[in-house]
MARMAR-908594 format. One record per residue (C-alpha): residue number from 1; x, y, z. Coordinates in steps of 0.02 Angstrom, whole numbers. Example, Ala and Ser with C-alpha at 12.3 -4.5 7.8 and 13.67 -1.06 7.14 Angstrom:
REM residues 2
+-----+--------+--------+--------+
:   i :     px :     py :     pz :
+-----+--------+--------+--------+
:   1 :    615 :   -225 :    390 :
:   2 :    684 :    -53 :    357 :
+-----+--------+--------+--------+
//
This chain:
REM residues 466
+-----+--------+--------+--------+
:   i :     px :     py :     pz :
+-----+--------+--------+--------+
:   1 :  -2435 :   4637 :   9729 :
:   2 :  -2599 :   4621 :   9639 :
:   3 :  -2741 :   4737 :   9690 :
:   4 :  -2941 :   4695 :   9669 :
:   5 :  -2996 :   4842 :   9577 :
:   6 :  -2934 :   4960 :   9424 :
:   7 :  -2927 :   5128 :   9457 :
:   8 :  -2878 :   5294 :   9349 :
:   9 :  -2697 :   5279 :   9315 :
:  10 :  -2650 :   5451 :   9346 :
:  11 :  -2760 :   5475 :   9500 :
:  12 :  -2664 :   5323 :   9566 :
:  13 :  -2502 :   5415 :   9554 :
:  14 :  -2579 :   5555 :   9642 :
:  15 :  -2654 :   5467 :   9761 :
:  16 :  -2504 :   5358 :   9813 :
:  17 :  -2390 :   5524 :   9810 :
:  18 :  -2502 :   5638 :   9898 :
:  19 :  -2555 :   5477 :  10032 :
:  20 :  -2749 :   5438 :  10021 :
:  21 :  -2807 :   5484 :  10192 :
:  22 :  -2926 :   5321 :  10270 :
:  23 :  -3092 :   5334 :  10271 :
:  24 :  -3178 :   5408 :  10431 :
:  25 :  -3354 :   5380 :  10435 :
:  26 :  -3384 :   5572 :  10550 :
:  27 :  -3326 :   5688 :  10449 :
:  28 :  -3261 :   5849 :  10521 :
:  29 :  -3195 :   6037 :  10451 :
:  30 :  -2988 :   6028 :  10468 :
:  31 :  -3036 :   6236 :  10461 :
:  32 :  -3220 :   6241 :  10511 :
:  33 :  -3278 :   6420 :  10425 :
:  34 :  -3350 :   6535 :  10539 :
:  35 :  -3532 :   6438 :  10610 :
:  36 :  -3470 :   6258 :  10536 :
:  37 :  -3516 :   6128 :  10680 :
:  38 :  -3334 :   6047 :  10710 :
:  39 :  -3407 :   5879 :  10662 :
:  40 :  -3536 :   5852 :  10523 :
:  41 :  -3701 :   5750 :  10542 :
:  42 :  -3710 :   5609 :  10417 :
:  43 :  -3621 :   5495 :  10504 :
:  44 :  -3675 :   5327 :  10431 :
:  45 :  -3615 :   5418 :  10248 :
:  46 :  -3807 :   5461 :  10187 :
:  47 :  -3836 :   5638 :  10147 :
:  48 :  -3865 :   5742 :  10300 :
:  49 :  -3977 :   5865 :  10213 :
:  50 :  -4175 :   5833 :  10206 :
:  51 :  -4284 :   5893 :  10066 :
:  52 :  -4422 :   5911 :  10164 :
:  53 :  -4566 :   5999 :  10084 :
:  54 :  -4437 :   6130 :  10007 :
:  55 :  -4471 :   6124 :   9799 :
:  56 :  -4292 :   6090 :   9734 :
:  57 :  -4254 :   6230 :   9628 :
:  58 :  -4132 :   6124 :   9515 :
:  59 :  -3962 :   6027 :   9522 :
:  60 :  -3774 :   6070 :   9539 :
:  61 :  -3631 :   5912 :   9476 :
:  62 :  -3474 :   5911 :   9554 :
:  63 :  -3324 :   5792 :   9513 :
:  64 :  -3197 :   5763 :   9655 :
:  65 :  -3010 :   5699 :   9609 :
:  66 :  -2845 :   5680 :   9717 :
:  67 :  -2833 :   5796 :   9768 :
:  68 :  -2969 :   5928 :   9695 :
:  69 :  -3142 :   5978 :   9642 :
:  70 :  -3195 :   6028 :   9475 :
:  71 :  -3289 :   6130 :   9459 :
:  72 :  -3198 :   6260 :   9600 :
:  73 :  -3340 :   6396 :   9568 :
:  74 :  -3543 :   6353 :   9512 :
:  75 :  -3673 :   6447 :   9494 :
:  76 :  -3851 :   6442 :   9508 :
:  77 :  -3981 :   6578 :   9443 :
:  78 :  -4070 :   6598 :   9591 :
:  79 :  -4066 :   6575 :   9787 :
:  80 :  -4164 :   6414 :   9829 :
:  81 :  -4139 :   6228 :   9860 :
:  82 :  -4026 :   6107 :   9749 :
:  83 :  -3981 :   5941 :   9726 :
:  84 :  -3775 :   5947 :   9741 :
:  85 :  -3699 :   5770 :   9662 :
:  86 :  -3551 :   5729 :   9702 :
:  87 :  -3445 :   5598 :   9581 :
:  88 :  -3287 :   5540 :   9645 :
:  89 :  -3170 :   5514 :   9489 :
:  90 :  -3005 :   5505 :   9625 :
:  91 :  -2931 :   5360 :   9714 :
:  92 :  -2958 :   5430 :   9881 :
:  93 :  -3143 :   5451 :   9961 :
:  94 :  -3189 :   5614 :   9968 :
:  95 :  -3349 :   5708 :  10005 :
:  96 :  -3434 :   5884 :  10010 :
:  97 :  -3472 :   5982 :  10169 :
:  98 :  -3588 :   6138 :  10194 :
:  99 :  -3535 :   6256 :  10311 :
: 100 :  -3727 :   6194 :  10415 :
: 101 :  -3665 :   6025 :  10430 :
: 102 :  -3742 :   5967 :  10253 :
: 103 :  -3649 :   5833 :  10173 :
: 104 :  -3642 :   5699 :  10042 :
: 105 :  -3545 :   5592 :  10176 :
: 106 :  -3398 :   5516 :  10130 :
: 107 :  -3376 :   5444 :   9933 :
: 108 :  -3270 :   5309 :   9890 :
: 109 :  -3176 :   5289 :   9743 :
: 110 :  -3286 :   5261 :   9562 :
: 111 :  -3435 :   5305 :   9657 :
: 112 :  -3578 :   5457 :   9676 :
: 113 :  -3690 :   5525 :   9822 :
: 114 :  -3824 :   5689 :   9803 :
: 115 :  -3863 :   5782 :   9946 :
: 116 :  -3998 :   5927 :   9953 :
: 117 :  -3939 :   6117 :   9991 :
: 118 :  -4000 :   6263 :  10022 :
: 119 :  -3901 :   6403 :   9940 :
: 120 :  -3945 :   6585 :  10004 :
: 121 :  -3933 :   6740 :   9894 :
: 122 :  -3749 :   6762 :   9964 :
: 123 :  -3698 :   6625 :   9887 :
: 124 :  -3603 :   6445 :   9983 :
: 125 :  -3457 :   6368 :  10007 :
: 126 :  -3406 :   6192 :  10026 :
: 127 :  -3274 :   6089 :  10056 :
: 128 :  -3200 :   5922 :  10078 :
: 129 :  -3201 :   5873 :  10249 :
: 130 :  -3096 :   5740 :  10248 :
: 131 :  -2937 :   5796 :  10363 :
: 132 :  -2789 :   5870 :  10268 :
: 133 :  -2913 :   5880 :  10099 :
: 134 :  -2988 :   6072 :  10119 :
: 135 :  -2792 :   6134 :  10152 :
: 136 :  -2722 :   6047 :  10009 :
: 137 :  -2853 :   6139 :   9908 :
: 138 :  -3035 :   6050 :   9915 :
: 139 :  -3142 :   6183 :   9922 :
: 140 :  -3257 :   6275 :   9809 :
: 141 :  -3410 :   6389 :   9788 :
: 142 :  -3585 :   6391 :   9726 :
: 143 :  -3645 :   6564 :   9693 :
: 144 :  -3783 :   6669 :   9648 :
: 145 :  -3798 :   6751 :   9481 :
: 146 :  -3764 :   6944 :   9505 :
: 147 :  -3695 :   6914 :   9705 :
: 148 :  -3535 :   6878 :   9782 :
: 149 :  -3503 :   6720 :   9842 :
: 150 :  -3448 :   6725 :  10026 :
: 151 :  -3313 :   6625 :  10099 :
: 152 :  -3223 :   6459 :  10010 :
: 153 :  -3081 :   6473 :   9900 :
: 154 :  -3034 :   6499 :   9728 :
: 155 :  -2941 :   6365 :   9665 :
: 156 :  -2948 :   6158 :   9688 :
: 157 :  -2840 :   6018 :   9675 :
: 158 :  -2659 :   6053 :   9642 :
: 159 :  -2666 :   6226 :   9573 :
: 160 :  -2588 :   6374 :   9699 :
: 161 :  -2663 :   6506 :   9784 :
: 162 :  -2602 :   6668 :   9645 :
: 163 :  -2679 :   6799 :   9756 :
: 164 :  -2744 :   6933 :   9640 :
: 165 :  -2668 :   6860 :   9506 :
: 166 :  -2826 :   6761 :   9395 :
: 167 :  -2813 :   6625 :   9285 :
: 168 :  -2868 :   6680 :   9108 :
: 169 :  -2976 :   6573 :   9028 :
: 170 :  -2930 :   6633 :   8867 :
: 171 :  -2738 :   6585 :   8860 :
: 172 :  -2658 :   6485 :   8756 :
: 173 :  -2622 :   6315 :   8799 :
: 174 :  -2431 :   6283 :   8860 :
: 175 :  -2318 :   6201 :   8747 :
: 176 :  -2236 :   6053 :   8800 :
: 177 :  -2054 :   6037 :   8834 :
: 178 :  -1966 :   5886 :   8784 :
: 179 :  -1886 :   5815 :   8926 :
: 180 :  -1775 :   5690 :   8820 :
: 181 :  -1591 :   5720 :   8837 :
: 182 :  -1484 :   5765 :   8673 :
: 183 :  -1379 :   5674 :   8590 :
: 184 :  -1189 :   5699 :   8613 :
: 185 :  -1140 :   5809 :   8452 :
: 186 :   -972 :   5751 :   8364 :
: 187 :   -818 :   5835 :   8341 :
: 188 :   -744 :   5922 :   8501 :
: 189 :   -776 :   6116 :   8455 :
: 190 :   -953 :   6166 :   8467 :
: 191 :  -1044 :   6300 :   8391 :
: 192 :  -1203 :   6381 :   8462 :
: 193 :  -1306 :   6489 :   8448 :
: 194 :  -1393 :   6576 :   8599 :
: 195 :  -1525 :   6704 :   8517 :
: 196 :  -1630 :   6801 :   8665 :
: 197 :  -1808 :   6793 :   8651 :
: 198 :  -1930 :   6892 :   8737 :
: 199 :  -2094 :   6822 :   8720 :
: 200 :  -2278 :   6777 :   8798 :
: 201 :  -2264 :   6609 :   8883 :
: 202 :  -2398 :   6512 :   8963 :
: 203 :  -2312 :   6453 :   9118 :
: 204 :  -2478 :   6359 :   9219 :
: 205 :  -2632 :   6298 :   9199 :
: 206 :  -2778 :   6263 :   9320 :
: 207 :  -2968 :   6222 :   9269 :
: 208 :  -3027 :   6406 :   9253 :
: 209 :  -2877 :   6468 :   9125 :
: 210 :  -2697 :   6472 :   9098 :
: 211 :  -2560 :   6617 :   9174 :
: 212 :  -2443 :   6708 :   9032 :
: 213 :  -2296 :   6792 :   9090 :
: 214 :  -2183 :   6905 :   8965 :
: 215 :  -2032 :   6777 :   8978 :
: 216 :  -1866 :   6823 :   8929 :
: 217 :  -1771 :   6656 :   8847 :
: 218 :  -1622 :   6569 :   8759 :
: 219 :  -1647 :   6505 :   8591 :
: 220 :  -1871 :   6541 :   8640 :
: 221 :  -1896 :   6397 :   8787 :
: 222 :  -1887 :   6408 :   8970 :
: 223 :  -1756 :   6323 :   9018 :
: 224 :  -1645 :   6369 :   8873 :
: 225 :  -1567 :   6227 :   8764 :
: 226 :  -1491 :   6101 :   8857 :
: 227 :  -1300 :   6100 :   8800 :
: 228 :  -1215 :   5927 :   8806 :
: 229 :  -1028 :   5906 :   8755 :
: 230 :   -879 :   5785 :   8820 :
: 231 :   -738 :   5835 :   8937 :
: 232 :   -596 :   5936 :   8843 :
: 233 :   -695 :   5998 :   8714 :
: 234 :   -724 :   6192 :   8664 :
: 235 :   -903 :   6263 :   8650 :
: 236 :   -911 :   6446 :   8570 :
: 237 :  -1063 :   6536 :   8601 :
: 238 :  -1140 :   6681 :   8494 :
: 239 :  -1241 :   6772 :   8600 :
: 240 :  -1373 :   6854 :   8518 :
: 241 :  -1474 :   7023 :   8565 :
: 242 :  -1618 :   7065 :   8406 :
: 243 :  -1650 :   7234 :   8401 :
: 244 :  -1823 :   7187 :   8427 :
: 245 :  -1801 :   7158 :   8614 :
: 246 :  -1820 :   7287 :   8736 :
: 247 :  -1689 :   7248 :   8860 :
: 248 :  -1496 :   7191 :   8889 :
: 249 :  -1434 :   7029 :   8928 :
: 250 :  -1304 :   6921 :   8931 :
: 251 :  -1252 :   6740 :   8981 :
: 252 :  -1144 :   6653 :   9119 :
: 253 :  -1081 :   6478 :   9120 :
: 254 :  -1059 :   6401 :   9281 :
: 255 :   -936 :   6275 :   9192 :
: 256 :   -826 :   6405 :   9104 :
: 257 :   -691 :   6471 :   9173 :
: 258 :   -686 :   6650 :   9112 :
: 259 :   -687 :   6835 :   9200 :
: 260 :   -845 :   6890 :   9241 :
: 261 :   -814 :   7049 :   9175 :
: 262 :   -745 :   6984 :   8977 :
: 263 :   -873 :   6849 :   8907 :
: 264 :  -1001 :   6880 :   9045 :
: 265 :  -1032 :   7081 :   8997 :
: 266 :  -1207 :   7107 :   8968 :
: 267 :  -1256 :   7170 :   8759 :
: 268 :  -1406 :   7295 :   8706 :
: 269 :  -1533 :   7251 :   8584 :
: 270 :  -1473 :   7242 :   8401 :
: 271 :  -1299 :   7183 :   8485 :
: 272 :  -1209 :   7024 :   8473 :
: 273 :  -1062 :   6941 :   8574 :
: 274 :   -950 :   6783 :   8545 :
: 275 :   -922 :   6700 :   8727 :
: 276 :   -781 :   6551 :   8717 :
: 277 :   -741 :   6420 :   8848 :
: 278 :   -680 :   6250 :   8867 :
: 279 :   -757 :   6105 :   8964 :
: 280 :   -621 :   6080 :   9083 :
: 281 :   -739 :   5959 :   9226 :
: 282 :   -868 :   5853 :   9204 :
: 283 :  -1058 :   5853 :   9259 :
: 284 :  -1212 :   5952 :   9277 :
: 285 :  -1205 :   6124 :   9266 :
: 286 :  -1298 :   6289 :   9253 :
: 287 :  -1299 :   6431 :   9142 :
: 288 :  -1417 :   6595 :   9144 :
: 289 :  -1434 :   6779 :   9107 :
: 290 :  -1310 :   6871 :   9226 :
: 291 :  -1362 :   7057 :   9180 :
: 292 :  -1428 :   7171 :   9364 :
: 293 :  -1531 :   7113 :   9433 :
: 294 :  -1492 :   6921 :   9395 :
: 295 :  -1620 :   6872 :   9494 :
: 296 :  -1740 :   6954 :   9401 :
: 297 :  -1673 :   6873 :   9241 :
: 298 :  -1662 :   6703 :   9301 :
: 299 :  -1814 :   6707 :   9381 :
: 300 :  -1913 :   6778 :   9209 :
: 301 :  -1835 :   6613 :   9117 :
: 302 :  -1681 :   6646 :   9082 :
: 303 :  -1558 :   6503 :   9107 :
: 304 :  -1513 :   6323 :   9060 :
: 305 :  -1425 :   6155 :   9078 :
: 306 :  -1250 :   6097 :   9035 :
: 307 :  -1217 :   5909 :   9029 :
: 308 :  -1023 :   5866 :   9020 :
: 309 :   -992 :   5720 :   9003 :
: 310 :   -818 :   5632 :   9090 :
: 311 :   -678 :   5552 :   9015 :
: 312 :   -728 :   5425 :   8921 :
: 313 :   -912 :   5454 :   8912 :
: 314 :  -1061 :   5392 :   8990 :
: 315 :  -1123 :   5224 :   8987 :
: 316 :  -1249 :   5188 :   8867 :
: 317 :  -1435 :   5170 :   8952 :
: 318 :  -1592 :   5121 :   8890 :
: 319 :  -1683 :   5303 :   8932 :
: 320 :  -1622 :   5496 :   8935 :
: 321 :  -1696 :   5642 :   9032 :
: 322 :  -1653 :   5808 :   9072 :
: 323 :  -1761 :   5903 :   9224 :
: 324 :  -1740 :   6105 :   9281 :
: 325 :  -1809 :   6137 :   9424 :
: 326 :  -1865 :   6328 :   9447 :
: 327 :  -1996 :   6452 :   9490 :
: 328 :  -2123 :   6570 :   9454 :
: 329 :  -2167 :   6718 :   9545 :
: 330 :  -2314 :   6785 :   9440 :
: 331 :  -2342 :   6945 :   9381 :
: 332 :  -2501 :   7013 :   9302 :
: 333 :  -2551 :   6927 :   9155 :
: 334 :  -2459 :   6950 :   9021 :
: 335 :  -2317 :   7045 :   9120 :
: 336 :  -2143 :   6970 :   9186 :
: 337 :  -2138 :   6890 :   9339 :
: 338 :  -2155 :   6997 :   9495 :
: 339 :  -1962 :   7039 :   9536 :
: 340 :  -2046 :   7108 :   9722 :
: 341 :  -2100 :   6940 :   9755 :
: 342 :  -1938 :   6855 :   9693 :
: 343 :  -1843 :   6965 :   9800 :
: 344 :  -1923 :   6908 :   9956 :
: 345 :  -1815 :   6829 :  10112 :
: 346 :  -1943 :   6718 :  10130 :
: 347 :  -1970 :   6660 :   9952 :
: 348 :  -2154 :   6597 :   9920 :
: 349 :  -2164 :   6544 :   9720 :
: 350 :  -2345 :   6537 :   9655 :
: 351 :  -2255 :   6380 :   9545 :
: 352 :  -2123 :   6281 :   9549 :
: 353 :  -2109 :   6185 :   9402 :
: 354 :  -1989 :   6078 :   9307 :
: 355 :  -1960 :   6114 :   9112 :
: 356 :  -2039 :   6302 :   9123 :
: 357 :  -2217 :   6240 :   9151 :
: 358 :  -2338 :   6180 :   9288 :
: 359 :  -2377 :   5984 :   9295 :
: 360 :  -2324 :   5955 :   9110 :
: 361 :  -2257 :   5790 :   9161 :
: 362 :  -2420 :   5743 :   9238 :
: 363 :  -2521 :   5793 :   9075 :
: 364 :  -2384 :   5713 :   8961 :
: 365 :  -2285 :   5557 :   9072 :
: 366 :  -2104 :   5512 :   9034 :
: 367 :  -2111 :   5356 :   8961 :
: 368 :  -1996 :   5211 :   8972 :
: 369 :  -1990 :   5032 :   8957 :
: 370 :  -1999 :   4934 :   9110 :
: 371 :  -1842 :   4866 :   9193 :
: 372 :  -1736 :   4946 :   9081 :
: 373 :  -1622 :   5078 :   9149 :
: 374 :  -1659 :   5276 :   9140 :
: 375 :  -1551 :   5409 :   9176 :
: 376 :  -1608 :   5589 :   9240 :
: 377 :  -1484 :   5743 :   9220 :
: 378 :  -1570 :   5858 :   9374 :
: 379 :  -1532 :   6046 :   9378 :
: 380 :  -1606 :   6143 :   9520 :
: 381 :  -1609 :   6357 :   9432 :
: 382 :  -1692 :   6417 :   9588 :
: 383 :  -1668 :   6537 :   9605 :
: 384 :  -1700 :   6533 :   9789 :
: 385 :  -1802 :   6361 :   9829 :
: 386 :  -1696 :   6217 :   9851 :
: 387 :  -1752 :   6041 :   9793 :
: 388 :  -1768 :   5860 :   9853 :
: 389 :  -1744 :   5753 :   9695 :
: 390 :  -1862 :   5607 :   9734 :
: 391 :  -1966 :   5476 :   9614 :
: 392 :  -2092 :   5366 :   9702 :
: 393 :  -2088 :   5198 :   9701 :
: 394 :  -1896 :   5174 :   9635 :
: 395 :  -1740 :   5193 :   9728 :
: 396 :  -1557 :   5283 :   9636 :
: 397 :  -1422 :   5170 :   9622 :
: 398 :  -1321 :   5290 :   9533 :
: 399 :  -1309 :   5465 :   9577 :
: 400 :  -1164 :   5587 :   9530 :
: 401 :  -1186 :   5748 :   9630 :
: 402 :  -1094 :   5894 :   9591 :
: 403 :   -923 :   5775 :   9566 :
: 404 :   -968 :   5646 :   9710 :
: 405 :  -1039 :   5485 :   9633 :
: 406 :  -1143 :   5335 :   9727 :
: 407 :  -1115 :   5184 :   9607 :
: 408 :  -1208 :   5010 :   9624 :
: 409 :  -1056 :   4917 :   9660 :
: 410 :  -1015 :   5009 :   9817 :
: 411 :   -958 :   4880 :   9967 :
: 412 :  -1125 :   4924 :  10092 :
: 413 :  -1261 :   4915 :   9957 :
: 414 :  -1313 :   5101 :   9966 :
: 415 :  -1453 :   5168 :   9899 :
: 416 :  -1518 :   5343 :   9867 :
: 417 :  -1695 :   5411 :   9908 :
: 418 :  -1709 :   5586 :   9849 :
: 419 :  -1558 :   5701 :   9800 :
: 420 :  -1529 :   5874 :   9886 :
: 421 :  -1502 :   6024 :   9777 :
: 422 :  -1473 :   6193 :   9810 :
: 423 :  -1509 :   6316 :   9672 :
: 424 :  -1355 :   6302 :   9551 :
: 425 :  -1327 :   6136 :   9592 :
: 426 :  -1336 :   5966 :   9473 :
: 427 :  -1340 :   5790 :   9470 :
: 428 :  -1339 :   5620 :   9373 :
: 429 :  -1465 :   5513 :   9448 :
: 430 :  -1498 :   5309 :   9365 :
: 431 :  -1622 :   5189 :   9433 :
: 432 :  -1745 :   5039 :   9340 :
: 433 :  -1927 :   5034 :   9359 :
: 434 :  -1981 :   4876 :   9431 :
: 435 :  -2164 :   4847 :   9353 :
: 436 :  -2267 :   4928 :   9244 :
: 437 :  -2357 :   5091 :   9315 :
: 438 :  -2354 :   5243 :   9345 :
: 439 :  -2205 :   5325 :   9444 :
: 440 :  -2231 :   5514 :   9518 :
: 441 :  -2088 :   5641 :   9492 :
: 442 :  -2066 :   5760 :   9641 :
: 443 :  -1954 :   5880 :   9742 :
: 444 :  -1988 :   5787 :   9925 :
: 445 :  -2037 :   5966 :   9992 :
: 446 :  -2218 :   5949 :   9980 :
: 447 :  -2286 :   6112 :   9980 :
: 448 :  -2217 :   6145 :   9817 :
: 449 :  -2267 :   5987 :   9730 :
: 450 :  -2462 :   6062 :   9749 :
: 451 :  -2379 :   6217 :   9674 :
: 452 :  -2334 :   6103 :   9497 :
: 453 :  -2165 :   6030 :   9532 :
: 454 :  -2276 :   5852 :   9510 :
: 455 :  -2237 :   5720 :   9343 :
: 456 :  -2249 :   5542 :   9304 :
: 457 :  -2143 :   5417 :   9229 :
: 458 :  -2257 :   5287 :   9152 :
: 459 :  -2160 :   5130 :   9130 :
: 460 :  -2227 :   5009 :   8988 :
: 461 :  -2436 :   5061 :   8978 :
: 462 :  -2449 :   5115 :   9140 :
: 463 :  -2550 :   4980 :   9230 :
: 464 :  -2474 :   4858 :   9351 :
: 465 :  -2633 :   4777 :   9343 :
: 466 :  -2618 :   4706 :   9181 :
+-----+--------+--------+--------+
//
């Protein structure tokens, strides 16, 4: 169905993933800070605030998406009166809220409001008071130079909450992974090489800087090559330790069938090891760093995806992908990842990601050709969250999960909406988009799609407008 007006095509995807809350013309605090009325004046949308005779001291911009501001933190060089514009950039209407009932009122989609503010020398906060908006992470600061800011938050949008651990506006950008699937190689014995890499990684971005982790890898990416070979065939590892790295590791292959205490045996630095298995059952499969504690390892990047493919082969399709699903529990910068937070029973990831890094598929969309038929390999590494497999807007007429299969030709017409995983566990997923557009990737548990596990498929340019 046609629509009457263009709009950002990657703060549509957001906005139809996230769900664009309706417009209420009171706006109220979901989590009124401490003196907030519960419902803010400005009811008709014009700017509650009044300039009065007050001498406006200067002015402050702010740019609202779906679902964030930018910037999170301002700052103005004195205490006084300023003229706060808001510019809605998002899908969704949004608007800022002073904690003294202040506000823009509420700004549609493309458009702008300025409101007056008074900002005292202890700085202000502000948020979006649009229910559901401030929790999912609208909500900012203006401060004073040389004070503290009190109350608000320090993040927006879709970025976490990393405690005490800040972004660092001086890291390096993340490299992208490429998400496209290898080829099958020929020849049924495969020869690889597995070289351990431990290495600085950027692992998330949000507007005020990057997070680098000390990463410990496969072959220098997290996740580790993704190994594709046919049923029957023999794959013979060399497992490399350089002498430059600091710690042991090894490697275990969740589709080999080998003792755990032959091939799996963990090898020093300067060390080497020759791990040999055959590809006796097909499908998706994991492999990672076994060495005490695994968790640790896994969870600092180490592991990978194993595609083997059944008798006979796969199909051909028109599109490829292959998505790992893991986390990040941050450390300081520049440190590995926090092995106390890992450890938790009640796991809380700063990230969860898929391909090593925080909304890379948002910044970079899959792209495929509409109609035409794509097929996902989908590993979930954990190692403790479990996923929901889901991509909006298209329904999975093929899945193949962990050896039971859901083909189009089945007798009731079955369809699949999102595919559970439990760390460890794979799949084959195959669906078609039907228009052009934009097509968010997800895990269906919410509170960890704000936390990065968010991409796009763009099928043909992106615009179903068009």
């Amino acid at each position: 169905m046609r629509r009457s007006m263009t709009l950002p095509l990657t703060l549509i995807a957001v906005a139809a993933l996230l769900g664009a809350c309706t417009q209420a013309s009171d706006p109220t605090w979901t989590f009124p800070p401490a003196g907030a009325p519960t419902s803010a004046p400005g009811a008709s949308g014009a700017p509650a605030g009044s300039p009065g005779a007050v001498a406006v001291s200067g002015a402050i911009e702010l740019t609202s998406f779906d679902l964030g501001f930018t910037p999170t933190k301002s700052e103005v060089p004195a205490a006084g009166r300023y003229a706060v514009t808001l510019k809605n950039t998002g899908a969704a209407p949004h608007d800022i809220t002073f904690p003294d009932g202040t506000t823009t009122g509420t700004v549609n989609g493309g458009e702008s409001a300025t409101v007056e503010v008074d900002v005292p020398a202890a700085g202000l906060a502000f948020i979006c008071s649009i229910p559901g908006h401030s929790a999912a992470g609208m909500e900012g600061t203006i401060a004073v130079k040389g004070s503290t800011t009190a109350g608000g938050g320090s993040h927006g949008g879709p970025a976490p909450d990393t405690g005490a651990i800040e972004p660092d506006p001086a890291a390096p950008k993340y490299t992208l992974f490429d998400a496209t699937a290898p080829e099958l190689p020929e020849g049924t014995t495969h020869d690889i090489d597995l070289v351990i890499e431990e290495k600085l990684m950027t692992v998330g971005e949000t507007a005020e800087g990057g997070f680098v982790q000390a990463v410990w890898t496969f072959n220098g990416t997290v996740p580790g090559p993704v190994i594709r070979v046919h049923l029957g065939d023999t794959i013979r590892i060399h497992l490399k330790n350089p002498a430059t790295n600091k710690l042991p590791h090894s490697v275990d292959f969740h589709a080999s069938q080998v003792a755990w205490n032959d091939e799996m045996t963990s090898i020093n630095p300067g060390e080497e090891k020759l791990y040999e298995w055959k590809a006796d059952y097909a499908g998706v499969w994991m492999y990672h760093c076994g060495t005490a504690p695994a968790l640790h390892h896994i969870a600092n990047g180490m592991y990978g995806m194993v595609i083997v493919e059944p008798r006979g082969g796969f199909e051909p399709v028109d599109h490829e992908f292959a998505l790992v699903q893991s986390e990040w529990y941050l450390g300081p910068q520049g440190e590995p990842v926090d092995l106390a937070k890992a450890s938790t029973g009640n796991p809380a990831p700063d990230f969860v990601v898929f391909n090593g890094v925080a909304n890379q598929y948002l910044d970079n969309p899959l792209e495929v050709a509409t109609g035409k038929r794509v097929r996902i390999f989908v590993l979930d590494a954990g190692p403790s969250i479990d996923s929901s497999f889901h991509i909006v807007g298209t329904i999975f007429d093929t899945v193949t999960k962990e050896g039971i299969r859901l083909t189009p030709d089945n007798p009731g017409q079955y369809g699949s909406q999102a595919v559970d995983l439990s760390p460890a566990q794979g799949a084959i997923i195959e669906f078609t988009t039907p228009e052009d557009g934009l097509y968010p990737v997800v895990t269906h548990a919410f509170n960890f799609v704000g936390r990065g596990a968010l991409g796009l498929v763009q099928a043909g340019d992106g615009d179903p407008l068009k």
